[in-house]
C-alpha positions in Angstrom: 0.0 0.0 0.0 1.1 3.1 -1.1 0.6 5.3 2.3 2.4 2.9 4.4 5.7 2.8 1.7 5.3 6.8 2.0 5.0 6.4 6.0 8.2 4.1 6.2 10.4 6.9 3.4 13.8 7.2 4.9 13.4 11.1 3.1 11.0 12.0 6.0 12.5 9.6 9.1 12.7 11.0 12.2 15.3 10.5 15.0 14.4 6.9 14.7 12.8 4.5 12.0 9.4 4.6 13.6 8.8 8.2 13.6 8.1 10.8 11.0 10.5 14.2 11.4 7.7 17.5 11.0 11.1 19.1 9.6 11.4 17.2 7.2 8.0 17.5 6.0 8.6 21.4 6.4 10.9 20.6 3.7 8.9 18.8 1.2 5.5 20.4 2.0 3.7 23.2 0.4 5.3 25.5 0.1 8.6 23.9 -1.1 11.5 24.5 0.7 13.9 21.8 -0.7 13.0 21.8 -4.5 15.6 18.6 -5.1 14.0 17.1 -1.8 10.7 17.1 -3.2 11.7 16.1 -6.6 13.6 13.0 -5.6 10.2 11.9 -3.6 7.5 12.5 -6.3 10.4 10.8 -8.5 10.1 7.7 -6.2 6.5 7.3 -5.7 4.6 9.1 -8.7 5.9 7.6 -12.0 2.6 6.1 -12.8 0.1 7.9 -10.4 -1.7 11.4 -10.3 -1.2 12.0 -5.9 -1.1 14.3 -3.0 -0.3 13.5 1.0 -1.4 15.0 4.0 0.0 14.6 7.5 -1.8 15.6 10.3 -1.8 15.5 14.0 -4.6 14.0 15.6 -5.2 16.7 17.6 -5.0 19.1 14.6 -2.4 21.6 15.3 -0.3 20.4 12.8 -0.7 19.7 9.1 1.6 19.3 5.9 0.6 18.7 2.2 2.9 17.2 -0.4 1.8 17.6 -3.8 3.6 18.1 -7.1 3.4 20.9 -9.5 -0.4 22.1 -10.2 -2.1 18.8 -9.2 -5.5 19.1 -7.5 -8.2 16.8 -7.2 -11.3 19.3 -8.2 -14.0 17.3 -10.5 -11.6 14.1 -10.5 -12.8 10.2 -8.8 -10.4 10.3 -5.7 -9.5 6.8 -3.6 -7.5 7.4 -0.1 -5.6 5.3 2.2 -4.6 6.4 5.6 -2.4 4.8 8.1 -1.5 6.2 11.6 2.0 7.8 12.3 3.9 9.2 15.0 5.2 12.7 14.2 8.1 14.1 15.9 7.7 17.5 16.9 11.6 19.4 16.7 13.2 16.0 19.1 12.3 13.0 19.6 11.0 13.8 23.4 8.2 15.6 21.4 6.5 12.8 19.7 2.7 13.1 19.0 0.5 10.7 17.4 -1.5 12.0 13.6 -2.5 10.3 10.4 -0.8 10.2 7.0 -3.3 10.1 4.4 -2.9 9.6 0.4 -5.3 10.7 -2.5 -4.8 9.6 -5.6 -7.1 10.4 -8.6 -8.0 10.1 -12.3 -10.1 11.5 -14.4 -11.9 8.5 -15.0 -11.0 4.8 -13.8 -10.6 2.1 -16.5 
């Protein structure tokens, strides 16, 4: 599944394996800070598929989006997959629990 390969990047680690680093998602999310960051992950998840990803706390304080270019989902069929994750706020004492989520689209499925 597509979210939990995203969820397990090493790109977006944290301090350990388990954990998803918010600055790295500072990185990648809109808007792009690290152009060749972002590249190199659309590169490795998108050859064949329109997507974007959220990450969100559960508590909602904190959310990134990771989407390439001008891709949107507006009058498109849209499938999701979400998986939980454990985000690590700035070091790893700051560890909060929040959702990764994945849309992918089409214009019509065949």
């Amino acid at each position: 599944m597509i979210a939990k390969d995203i969820a397990e990047y090493p790109g977006i680690q944290g301090s350990r394996t388990d954990l998803i680093s918010a600055e790295e998602l500072d990185r990648i999310c809109v808007p792009v800070k690290d152009q060749e960051m972002h590249d190199m992950f659309f590169q490795r998840f998108s050859s064949n598929l329109d997507f974007y990803v959220e990450v969100a706390t559960n508590d909602g304080n904190y959310q990134w989006t990771i989407k390439h270019g001008g891709t949107g989902s507006s009058h498109r069929d849209i499938i999701a997959a979400s998986v939980p994750v454990v985000i690590e706020l700035g070091n790893n004492a700051r560890c909060v629990p929040g959702t990764l989520t994945v849309k992918m689209w089409k214009n019509s499925w065949t």
